[in-house]
N, CA and C of each residue as an Amber inpcrd file, in Angstrom:
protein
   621
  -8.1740000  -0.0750000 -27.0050000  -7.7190000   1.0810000 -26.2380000
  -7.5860000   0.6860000 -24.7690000  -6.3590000   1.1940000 -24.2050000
  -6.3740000   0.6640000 -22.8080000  -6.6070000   1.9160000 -22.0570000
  -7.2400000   1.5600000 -21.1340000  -7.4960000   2.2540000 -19.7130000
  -6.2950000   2.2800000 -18.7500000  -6.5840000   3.2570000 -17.8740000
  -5.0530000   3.4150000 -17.0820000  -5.5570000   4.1860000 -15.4010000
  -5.3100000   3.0870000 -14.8100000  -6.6110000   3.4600000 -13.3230000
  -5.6020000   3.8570000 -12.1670000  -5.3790000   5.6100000 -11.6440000
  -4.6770000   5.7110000 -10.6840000  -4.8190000   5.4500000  -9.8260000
  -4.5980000   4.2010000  -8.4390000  -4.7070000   3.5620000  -7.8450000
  -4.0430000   4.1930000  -6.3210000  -3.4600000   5.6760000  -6.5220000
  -3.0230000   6.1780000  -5.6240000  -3.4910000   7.2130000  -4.8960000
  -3.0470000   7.6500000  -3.5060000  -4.0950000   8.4850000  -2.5500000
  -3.2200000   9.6510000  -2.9050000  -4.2350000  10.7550000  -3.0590000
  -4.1170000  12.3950000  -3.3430000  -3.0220000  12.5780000  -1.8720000
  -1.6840000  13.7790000  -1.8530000  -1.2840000  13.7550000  -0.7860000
  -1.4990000  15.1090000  -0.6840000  -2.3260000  15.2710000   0.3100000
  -2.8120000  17.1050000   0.5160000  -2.8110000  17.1460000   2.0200000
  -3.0860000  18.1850000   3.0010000  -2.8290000  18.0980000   4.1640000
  -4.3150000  17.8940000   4.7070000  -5.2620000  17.6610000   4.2180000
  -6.4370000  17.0190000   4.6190000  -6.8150000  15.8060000   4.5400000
  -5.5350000  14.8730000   4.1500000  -5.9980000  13.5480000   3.6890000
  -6.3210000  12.3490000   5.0500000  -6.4430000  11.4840000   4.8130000
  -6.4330000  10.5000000   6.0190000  -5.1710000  10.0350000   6.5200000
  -4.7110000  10.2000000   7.3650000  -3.5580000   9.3370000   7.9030000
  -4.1610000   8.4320000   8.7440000  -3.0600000   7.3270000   9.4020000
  -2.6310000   6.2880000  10.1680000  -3.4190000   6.6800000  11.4520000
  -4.2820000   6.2280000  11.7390000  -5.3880000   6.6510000  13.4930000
  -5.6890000   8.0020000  13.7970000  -5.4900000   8.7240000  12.7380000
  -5.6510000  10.5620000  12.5200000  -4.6910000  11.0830000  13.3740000
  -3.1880000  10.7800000  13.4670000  -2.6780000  11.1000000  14.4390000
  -2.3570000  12.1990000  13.5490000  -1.6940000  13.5040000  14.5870000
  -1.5270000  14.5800000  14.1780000   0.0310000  15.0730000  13.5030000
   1.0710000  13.9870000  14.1000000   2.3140000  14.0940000  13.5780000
   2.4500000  13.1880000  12.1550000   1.3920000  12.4530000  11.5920000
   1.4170000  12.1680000  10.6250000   1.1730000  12.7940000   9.6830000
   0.8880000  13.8090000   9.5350000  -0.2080000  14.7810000   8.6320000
   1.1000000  15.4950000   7.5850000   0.8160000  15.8340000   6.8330000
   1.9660000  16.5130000   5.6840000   1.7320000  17.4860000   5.6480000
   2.9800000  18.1880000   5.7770000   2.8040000  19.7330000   5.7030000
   3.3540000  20.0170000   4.7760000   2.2380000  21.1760000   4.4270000
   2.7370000  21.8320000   2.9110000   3.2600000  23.7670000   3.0380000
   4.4120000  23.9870000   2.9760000   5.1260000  24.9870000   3.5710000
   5.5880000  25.9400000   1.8950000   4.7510000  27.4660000   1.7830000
   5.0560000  28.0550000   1.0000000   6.5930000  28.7850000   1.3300000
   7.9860000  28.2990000   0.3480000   8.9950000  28.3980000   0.9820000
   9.3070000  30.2610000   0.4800000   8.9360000  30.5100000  -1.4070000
   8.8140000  31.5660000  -1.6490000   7.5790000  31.8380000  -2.5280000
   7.0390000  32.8130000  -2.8850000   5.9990000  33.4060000  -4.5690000
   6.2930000  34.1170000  -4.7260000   6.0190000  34.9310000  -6.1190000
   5.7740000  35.7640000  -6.9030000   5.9060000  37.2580000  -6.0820000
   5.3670000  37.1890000  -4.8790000   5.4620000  38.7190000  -4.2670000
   6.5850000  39.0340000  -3.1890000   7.6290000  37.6230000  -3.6410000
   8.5540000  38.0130000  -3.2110000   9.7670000  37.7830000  -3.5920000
   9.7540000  37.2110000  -4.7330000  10.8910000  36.3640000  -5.2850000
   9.8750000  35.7620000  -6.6670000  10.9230000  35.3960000  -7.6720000
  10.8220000  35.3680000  -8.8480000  10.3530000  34.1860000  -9.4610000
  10.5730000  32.9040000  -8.2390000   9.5910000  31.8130000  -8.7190000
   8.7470000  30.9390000  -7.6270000   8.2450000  30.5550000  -7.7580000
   7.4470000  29.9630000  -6.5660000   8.3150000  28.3090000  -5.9300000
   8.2440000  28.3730000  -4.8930000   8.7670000  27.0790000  -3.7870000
   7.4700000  26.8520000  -3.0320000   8.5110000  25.6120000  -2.5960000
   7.0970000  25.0370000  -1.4220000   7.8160000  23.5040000  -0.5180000
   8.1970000  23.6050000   0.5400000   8.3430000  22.8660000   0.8430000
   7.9300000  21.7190000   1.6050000   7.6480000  20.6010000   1.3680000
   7.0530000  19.4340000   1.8600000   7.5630000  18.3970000   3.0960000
   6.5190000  18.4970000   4.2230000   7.4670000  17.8580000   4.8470000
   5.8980000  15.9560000   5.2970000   6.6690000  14.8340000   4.4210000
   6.0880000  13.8600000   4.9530000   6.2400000  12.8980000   5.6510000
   5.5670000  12.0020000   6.4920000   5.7410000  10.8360000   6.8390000
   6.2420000   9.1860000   5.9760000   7.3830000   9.3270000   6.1650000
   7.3810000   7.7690000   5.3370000   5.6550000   7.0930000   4.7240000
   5.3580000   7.0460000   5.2860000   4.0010000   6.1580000   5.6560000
   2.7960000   6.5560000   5.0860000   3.2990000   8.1610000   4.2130000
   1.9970000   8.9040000   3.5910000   1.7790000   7.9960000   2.6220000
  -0.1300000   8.0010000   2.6350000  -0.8520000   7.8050000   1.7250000
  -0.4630000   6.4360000   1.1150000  -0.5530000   6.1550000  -0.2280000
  -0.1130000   4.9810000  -0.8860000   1.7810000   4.6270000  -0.5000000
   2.2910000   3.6040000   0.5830000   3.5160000   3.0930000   0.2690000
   3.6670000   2.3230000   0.2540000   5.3260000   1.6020000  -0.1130000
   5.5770000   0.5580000  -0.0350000   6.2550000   0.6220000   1.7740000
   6.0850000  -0.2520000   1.9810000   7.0750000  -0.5000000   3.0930000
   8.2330000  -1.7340000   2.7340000   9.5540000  -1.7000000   3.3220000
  10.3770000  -2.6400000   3.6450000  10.6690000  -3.3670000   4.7390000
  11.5020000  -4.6140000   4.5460000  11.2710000  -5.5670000   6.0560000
  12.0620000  -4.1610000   7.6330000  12.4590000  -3.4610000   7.2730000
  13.1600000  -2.6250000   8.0340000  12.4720000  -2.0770000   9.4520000
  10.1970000  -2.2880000   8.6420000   9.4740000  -1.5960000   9.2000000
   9.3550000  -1.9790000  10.9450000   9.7070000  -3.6740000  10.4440000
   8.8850000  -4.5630000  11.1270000  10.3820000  -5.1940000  12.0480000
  11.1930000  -5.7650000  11.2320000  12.0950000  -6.5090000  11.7860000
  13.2050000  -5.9270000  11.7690000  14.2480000  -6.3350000  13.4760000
  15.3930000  -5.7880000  13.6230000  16.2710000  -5.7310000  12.6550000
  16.8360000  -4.9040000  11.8990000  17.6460000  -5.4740000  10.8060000
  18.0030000  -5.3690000   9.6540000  16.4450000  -5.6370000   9.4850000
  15.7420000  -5.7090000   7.8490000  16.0230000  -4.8250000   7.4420000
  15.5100000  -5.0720000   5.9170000  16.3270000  -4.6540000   4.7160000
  15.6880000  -3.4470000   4.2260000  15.9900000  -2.1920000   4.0760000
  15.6430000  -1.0000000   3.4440000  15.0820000  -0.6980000   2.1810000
  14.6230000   0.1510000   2.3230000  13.4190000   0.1200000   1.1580000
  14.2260000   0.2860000  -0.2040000  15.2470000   0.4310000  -0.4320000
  16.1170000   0.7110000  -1.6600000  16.1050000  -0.7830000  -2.1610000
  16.7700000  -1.4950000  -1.3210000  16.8110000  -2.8740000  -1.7600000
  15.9670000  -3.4980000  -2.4810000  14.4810000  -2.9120000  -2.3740000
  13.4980000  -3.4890000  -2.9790000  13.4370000  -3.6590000  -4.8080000
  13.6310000  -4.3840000  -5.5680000  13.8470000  -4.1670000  -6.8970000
  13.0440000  -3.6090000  -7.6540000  12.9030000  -2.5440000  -8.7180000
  11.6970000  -2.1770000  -9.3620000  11.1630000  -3.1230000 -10.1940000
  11.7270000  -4.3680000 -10.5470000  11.3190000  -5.1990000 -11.1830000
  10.6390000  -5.8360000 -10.6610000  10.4500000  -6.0570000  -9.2500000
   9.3660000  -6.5480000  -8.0770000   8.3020000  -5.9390000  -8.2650000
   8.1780000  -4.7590000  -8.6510000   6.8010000  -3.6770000  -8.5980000
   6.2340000  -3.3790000 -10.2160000   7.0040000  -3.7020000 -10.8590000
   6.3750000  -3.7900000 -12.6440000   6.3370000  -5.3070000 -12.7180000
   4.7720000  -5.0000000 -13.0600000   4.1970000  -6.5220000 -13.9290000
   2.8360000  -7.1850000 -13.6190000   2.0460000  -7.9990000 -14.1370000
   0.8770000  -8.3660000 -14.0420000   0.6790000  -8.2240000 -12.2830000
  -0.6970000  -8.4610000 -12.1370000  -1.1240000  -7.9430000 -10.6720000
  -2.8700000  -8.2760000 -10.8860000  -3.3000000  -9.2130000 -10.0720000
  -4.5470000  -9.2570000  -9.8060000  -5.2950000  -8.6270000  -8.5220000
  -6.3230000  -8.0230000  -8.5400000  -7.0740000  -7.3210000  -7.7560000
  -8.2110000  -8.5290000  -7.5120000  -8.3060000  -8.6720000  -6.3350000
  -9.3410000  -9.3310000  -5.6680000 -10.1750000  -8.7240000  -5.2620000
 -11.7920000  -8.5600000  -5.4910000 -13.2560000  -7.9160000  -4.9760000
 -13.3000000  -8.7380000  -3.6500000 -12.5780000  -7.8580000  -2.6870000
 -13.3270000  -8.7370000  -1.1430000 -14.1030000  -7.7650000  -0.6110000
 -15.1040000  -6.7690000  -1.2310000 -15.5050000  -5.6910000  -0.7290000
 -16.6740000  -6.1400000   0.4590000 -17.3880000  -7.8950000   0.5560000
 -17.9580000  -8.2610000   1.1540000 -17.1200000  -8.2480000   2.6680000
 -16.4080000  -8.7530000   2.6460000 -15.7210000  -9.0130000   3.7130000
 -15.4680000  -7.9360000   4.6980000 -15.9020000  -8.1690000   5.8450000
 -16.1250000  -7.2480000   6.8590000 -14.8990000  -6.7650000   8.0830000
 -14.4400000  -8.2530000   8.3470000 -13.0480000  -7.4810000   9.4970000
 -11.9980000  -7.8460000   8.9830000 -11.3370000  -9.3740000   9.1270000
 -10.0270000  -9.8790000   8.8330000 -10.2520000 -10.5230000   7.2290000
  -9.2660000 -10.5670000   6.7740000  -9.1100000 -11.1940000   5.5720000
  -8.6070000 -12.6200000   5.4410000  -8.9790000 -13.8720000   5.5130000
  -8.3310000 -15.0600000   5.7280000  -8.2370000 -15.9410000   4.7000000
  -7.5420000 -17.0650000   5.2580000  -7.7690000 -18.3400000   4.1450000
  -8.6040000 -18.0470000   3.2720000  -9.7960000 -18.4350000   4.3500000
 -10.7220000 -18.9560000   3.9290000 -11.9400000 -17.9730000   2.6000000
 -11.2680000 -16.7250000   2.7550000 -11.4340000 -15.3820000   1.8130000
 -10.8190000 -15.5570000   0.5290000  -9.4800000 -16.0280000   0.7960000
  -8.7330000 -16.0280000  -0.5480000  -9.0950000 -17.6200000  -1.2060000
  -8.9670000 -18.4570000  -1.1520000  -8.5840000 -19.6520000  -1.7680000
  -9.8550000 -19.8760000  -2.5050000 -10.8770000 -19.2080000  -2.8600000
 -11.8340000 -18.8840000  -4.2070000 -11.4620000 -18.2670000  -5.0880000
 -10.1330000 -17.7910000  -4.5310000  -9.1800000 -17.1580000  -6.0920000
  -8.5650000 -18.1500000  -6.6840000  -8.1230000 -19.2430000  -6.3790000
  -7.1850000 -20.0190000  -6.4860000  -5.5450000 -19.4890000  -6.9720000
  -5.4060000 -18.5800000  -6.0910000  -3.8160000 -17.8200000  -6.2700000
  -3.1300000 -18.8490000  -6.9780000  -1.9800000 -18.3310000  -7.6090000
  -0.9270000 -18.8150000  -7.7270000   0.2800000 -18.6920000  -7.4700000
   1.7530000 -19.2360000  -7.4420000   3.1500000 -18.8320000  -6.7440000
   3.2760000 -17.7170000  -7.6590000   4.2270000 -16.5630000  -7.3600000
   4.4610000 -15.7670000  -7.6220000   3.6050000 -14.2160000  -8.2650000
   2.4310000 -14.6140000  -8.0410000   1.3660000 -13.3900000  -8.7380000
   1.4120000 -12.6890000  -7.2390000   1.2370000 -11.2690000  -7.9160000
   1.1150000  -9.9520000  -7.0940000  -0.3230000 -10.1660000  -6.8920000
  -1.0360000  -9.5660000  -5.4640000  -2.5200000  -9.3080000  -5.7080000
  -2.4280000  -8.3470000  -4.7890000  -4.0490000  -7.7410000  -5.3430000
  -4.5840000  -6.2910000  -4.6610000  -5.6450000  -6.5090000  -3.9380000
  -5.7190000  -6.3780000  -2.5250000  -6.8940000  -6.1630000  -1.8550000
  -8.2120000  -5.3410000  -2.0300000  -9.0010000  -5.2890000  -2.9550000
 -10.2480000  -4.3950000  -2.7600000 -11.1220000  -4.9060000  -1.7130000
 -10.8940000  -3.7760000  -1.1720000 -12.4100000  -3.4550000   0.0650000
 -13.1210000  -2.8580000   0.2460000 -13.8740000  -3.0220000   1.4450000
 -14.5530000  -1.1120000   1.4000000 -13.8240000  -0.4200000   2.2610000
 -12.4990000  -0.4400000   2.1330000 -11.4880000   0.4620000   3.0900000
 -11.7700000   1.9600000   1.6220000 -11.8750000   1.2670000   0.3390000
 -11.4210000   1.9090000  -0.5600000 -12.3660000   3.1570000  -0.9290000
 -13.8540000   3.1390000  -0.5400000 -14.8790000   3.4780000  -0.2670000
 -15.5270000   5.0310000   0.0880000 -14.1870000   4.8280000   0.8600000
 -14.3340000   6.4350000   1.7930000 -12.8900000   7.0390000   2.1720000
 -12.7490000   8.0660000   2.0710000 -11.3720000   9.2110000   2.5030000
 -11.1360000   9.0770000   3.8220000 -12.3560000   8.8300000   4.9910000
 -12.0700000   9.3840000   6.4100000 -10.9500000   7.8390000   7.1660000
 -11.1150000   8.1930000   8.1450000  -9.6240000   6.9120000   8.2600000
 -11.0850000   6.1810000   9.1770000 -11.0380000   4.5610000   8.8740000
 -11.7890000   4.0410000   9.9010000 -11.1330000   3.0370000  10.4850000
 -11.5410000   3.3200000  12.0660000 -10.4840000   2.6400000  13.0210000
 -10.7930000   1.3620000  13.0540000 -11.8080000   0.1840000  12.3110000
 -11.8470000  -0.7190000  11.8660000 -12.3250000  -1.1770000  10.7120000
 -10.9630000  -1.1490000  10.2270000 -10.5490000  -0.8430000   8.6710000
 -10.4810000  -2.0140000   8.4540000 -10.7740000  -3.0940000   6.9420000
 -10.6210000  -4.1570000   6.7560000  -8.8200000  -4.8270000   6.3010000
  -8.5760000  -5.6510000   7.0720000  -7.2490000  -6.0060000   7.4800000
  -7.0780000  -7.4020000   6.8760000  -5.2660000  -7.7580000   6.4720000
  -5.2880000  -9.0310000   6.0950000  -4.6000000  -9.6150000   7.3130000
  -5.6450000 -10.6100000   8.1870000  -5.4350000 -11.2200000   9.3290000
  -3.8400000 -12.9960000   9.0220000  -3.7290000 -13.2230000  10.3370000
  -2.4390000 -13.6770000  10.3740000  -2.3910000 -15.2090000   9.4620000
  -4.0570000 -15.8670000   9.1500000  -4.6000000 -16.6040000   8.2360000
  -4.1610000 -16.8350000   7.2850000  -4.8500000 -15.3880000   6.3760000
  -4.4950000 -14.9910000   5.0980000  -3.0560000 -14.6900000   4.8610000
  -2.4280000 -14.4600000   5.8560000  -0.7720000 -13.7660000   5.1720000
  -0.2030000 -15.0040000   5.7560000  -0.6230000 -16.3030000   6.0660000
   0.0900000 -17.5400000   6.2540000  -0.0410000 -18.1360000   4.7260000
  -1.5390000 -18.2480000   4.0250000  -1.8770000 -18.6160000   3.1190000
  -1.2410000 -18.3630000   2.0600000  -1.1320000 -16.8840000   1.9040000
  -0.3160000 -16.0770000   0.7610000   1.7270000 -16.6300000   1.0600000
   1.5360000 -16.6650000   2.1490000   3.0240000 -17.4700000   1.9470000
   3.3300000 -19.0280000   1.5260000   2.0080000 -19.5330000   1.8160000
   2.3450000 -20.7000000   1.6360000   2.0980000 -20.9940000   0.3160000
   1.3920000 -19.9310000  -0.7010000   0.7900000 -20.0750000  -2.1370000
   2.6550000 -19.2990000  -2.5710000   3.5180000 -18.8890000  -2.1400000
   4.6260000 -18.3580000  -2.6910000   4.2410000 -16.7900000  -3.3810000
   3.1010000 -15.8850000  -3.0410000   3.1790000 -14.9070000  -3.4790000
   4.3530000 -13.9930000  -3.8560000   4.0880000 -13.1100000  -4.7260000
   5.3700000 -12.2330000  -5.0780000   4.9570000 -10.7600000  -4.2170000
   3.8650000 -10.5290000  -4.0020000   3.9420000  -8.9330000  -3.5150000
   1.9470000  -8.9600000  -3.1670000   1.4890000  -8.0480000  -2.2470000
   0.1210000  -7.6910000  -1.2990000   0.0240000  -6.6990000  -1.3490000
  -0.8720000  -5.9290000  -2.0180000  -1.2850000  -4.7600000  -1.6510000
  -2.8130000  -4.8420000  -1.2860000  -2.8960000  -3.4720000  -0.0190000
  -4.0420000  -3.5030000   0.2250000  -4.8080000  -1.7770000   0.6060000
  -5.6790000  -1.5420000   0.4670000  -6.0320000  -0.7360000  -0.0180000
  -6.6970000   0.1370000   2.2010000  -6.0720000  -0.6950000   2.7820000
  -6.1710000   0.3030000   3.8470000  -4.4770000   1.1580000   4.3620000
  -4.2020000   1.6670000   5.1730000  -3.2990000   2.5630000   5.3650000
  -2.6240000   1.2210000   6.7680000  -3.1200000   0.4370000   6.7810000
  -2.0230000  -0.9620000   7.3120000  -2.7500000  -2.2540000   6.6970000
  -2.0520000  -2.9230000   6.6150000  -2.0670000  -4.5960000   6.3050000
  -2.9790000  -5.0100000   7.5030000  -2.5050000  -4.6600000   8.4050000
  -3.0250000  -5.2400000   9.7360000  -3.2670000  -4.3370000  10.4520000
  -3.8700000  -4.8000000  12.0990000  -4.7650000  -4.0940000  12.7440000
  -5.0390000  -4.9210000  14.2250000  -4.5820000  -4.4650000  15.0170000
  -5.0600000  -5.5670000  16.3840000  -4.8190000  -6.5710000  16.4630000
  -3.2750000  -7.0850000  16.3890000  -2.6220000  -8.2920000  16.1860000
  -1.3070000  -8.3090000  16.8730000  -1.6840000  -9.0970000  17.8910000
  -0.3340000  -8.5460000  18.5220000   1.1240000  -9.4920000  18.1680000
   2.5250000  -8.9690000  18.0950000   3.1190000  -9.2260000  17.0160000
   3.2440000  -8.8750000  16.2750000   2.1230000  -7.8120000  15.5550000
   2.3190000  -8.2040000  14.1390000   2.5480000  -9.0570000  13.0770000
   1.5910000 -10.4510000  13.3310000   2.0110000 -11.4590000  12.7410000
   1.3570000 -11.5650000  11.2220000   0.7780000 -10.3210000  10.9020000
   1.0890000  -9.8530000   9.4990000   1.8000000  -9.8090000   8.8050000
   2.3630000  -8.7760000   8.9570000   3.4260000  -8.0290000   8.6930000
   5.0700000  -9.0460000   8.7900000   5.1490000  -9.6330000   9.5990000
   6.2180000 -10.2890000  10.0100000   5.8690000 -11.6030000   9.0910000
   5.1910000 -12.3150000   9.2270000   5.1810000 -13.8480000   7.8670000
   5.4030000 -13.3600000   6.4750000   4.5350000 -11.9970000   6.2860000
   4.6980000 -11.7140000   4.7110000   6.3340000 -11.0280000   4.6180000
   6.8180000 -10.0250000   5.2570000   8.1500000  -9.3170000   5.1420000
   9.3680000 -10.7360000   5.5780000   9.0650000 -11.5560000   6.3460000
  10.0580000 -12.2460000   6.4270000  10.0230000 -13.5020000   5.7070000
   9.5660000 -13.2540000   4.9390000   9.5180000 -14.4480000   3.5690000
   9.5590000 -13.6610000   2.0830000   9.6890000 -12.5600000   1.9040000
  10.2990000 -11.7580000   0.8890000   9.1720000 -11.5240000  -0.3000000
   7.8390000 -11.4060000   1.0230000   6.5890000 -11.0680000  -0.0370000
   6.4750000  -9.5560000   0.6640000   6.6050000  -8.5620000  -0.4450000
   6.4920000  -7.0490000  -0.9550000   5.1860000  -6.6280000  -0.5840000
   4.8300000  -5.5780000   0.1860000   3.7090000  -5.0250000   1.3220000
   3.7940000  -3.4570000   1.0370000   2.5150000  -2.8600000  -0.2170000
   1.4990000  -2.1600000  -0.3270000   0.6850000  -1.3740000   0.6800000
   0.3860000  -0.3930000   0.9880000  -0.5690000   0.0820000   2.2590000
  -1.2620000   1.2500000   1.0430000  -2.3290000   1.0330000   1.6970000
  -2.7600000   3.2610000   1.0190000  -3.4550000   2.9060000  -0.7800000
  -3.6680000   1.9650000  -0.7320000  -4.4040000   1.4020000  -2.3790000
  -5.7870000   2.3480000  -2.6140000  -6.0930000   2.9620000  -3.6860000
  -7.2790000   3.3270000  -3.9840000  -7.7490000   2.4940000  -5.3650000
  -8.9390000   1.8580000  -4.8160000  -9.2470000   0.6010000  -6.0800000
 -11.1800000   0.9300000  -5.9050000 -11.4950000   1.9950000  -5.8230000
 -12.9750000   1.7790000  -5.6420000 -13.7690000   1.5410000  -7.2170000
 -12.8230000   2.4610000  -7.8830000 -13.4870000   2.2630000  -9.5330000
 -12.6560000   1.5110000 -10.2360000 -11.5190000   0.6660000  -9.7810000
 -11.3210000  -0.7870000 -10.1320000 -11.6560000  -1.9550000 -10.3390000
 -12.0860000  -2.8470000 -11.1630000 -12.8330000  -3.9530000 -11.2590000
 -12.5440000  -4.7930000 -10.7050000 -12.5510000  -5.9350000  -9.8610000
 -11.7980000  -7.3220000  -9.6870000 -11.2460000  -7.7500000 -11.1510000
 -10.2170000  -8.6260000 -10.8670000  -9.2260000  -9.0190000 -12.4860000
  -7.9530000  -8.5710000 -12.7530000  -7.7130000  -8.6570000 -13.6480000
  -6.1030000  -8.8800000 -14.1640000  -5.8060000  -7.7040000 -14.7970000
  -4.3560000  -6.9960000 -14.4370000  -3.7260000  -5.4440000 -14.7530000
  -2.3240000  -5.5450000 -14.8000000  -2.0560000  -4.7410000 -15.9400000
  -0.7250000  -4.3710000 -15.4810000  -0.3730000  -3.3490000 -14.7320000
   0.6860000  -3.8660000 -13.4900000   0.8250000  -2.7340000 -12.5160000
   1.8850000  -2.2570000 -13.0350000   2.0600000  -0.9420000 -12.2430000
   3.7210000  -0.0970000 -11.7540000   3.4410000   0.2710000 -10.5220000
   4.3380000   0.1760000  -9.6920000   4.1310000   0.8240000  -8.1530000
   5.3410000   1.3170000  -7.8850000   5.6820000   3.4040000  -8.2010000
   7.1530000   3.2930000  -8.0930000   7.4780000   4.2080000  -6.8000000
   8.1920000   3.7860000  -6.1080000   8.4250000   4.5460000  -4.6670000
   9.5600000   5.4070000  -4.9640000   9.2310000   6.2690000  -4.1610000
  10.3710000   7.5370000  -4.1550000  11.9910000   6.8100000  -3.8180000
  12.3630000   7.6600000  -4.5840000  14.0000000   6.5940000  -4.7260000
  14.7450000   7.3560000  -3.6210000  14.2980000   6.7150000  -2.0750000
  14.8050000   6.9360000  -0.5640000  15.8670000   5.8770000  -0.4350000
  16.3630000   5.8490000   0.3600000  17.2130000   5.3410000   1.0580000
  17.7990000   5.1710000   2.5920000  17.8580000   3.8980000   3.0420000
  18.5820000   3.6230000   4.6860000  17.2870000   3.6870000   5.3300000
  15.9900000   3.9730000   4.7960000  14.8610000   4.1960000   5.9320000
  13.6900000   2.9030000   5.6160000  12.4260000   2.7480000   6.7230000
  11.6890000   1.4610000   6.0950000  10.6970000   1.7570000   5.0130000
  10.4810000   2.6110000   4.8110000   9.0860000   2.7690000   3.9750000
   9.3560000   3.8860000   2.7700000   8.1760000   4.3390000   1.6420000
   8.7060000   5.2260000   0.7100000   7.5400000   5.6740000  -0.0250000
   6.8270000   6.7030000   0.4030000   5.5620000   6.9150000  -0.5740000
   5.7720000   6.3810000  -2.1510000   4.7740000   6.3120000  -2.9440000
   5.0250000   5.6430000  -3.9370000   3.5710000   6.2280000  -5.2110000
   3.6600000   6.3550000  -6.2780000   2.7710000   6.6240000  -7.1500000
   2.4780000   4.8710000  -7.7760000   0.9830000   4.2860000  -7.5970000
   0.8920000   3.4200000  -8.3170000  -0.4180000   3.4020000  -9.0870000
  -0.4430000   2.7900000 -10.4650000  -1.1310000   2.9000000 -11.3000000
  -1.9630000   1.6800000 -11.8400000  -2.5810000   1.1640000 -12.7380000
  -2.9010000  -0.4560000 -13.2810000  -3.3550000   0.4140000 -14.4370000
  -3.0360000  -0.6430000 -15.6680000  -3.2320000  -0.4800000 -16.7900000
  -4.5230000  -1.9980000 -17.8420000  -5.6150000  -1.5760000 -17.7300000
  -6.1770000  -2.4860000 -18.2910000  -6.9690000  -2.1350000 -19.5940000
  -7.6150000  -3.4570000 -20.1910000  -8.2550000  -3.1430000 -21.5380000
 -10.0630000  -2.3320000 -21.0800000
């Protein structure tokens, strides 16, 4: 019997956003009900950036390529989750290469970002190290389970080695009752267009 672990953040207007800023927050707008009209509406208004997304190179670099472009066949398929819940600020080399990655495997950051709902302003991050490493291992796709990849880096030299080498970037992961090990993922983003980013429902499926 397989198990099936939702790996995605609840989107309600109390949730955590990006440095608790206030224009990030989702509003949830009763458009009609019942005491006034015959079926109920509601209209939603979010931030690209809510909760679990994908982002595209669009986010980061002049140019770049929109989140449509991204293939769904990029986001279905095996996916390892890494236990770095020890690990305290940046995520580096020297963090990963006890996995012994391989070219093209997806992996998932577990931390203790995953831990708690409230947003913490030093959130565990994959530093410019680790996303050299992961390029140089040929990864296919990073997810990580805080609401950025990175954090106090100027550049963004996160974000920019992994998006400009055509490795696929995760934010907003919930993996606390996830095991470290091997899953089948889906990670499917709202089918947007022309913009960088795309909330997304993602799931893992294990034995």
């Amino acid at each position: 019997m397989f198990q099936i672990y939702d790996i995605s953040m609840t989107i309600h207007e109390g949730m955590q956003v990006y440095k608790n800023k206030e224009e990030k927050k989702p509003v949830f707008h009763n458009v009609q009900n019942f005491s006034n009209a015959k079926a109920y509406e509601s209209k939603v208004t979010l931030d690209a950036h809510t909760g679990t997304h994908v982002d595209a190179p669009l986010h980061m670099i002049d140019g770049g390529a929109t989140i449509e472009t991204l293939p769904l066949s990029d986001l279905v398929g095996t996916a390892r989750v890494l236990d770095l819940t020890h690990v305290q600020e940046g995520i580096g080399r020297e963090h990963l290469e006890p996995f012994a990655l391989q070219k093209g495997e997806w992996i998932l950051l577990k931390t203790r970002n995953s831990l708690s709902e409230e947003f913490d302003f030093e959130f565990v991050y994959l530093n410019e190290s680790g996303a050299a490493y992961l390029h140089e291992l040929g990864v296919k796709g990073v997810g990580t389970d805080g609401l950025g990849i990175e954090r106090a880096q100027p550049n963004y030299g996160t974000h920019r080695t992994l998006m400009g080498n055509g490795i696929i970037i995760v934010e907003g992961l919930r993996l606390k009752d996830v095991p470290g090990g091997t899953y089948f993922m889906v990670i499917a983003p709202l089918k947007l267009t022309g913009i960088e980013a795309a909330p997304a429902r993602a799931f893992l499926i294990g034995n």
